[in-house]
C-alpha atoms as one frame of an Amber mdcrd trajectory, in Angstrom:
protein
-234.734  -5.277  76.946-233.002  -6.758  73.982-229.380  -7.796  73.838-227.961
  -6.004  70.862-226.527  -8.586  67.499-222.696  -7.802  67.306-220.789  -6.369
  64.441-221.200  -8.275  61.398-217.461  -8.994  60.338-216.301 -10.515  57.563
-213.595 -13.120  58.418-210.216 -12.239  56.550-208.824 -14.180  53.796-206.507
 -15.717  56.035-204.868 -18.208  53.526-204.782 -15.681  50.972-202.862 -13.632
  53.346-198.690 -13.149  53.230-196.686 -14.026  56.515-196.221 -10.902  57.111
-199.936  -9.853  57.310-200.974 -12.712  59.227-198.536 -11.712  61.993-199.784
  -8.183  61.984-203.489  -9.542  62.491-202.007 -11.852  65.296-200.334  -8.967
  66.755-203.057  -6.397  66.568-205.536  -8.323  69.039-208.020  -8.296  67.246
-210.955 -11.262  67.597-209.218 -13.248  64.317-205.427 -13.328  65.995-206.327
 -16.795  66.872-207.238 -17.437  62.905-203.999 -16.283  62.110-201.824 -18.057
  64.559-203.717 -21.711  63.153-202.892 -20.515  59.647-199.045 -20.101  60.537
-198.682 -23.401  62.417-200.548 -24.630  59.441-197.489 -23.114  56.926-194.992
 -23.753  59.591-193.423 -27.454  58.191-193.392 -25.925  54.554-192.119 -22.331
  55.238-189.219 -21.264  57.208-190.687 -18.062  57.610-193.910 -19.025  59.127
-191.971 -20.551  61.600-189.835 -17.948  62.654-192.683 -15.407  62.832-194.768
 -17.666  64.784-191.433 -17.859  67.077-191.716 -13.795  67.448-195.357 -13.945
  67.858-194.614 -16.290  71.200-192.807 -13.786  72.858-195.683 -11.451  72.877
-197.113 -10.755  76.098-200.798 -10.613  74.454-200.508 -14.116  73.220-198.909
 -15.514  76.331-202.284 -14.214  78.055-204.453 -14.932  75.675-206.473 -18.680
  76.475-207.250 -20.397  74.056-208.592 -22.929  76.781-207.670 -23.148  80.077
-203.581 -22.229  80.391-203.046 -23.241  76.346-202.046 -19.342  75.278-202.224
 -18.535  71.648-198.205 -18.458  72.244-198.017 -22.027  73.760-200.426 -23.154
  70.564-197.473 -21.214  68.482-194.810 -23.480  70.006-197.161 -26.519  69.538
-196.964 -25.662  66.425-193.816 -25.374  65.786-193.299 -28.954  67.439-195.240
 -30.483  65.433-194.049 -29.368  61.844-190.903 -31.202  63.075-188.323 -29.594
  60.880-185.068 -28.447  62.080-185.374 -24.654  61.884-189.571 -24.988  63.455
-188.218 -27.147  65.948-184.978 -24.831  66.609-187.321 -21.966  66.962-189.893
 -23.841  69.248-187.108 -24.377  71.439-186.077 -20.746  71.754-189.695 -19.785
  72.254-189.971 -22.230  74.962-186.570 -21.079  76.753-188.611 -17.370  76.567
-191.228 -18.471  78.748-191.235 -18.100  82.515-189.535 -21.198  84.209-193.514
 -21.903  85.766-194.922 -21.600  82.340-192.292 -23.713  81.176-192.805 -26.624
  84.077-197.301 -26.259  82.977-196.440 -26.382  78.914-194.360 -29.562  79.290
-196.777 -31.248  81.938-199.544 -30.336  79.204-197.227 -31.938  75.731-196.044
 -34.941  78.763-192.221 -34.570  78.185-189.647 -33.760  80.914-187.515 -31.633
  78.164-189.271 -29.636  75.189-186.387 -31.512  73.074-188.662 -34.931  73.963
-192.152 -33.114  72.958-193.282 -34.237  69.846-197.307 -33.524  69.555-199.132
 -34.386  66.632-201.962 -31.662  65.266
């Protein structure tokens, strides 16, 4: 018995893609979400509305489920993001996704950036 080759999919254009679209993908769960979310944290220090989308896109209970290795959600890697592109309104909305997660969650994400307040986490990408 032969294990059958999976779909060949082509990879979307994810740069070439508006804000907009790349939160849809994120959204839809689909296997290229992750792609998406990476592409947005990538915009997030140069675009305002990367940010805030990425903030929307933390709240979703498919990306707080969704590992991207052991407890680091897709939604925690959003925050990180947002962190990291230390501008006011990323950091602003980092700090409102953070106050959306479970007070547990909260207490593993800032063990895993090592700050006592998400105000001290400053992680580098």
């Amino acid at each position: 018995m032969s294990v059958p080759h999976p779909p060949n999919i082509t990879p979307p254009p994810v740069q070439q893609m508006r804000n907009e679209e790349l939160a849809e993908l994120a959204s839809s769960g689909g296997p290229y979400r992750g792609k998406a979310v990476f592409e947005l944290v990538d915009r997030a220090k140069a675009d305002d509305g990367a940010a805030s989308r990425l903030g929307e896109l933390s709240r979703l209970t498919a990306l707080r489920g969704d590992r991207v290795f052991h407890s680091v959600s897709l939604a925690w890697a959003a925050i990180i993001g947002l962190l990291a592109a230390e501008t006011p309104h990323a950091r602003a909305v980092a700090y409102s996704a953070f106050a959306g997660l479970p007070a547990p969650e909260q207490a593993d994400f800032l063990a895993y950036v090592k700050a006592d307040r998400v105000e001290d986490a400053h992680p580098r990408l």
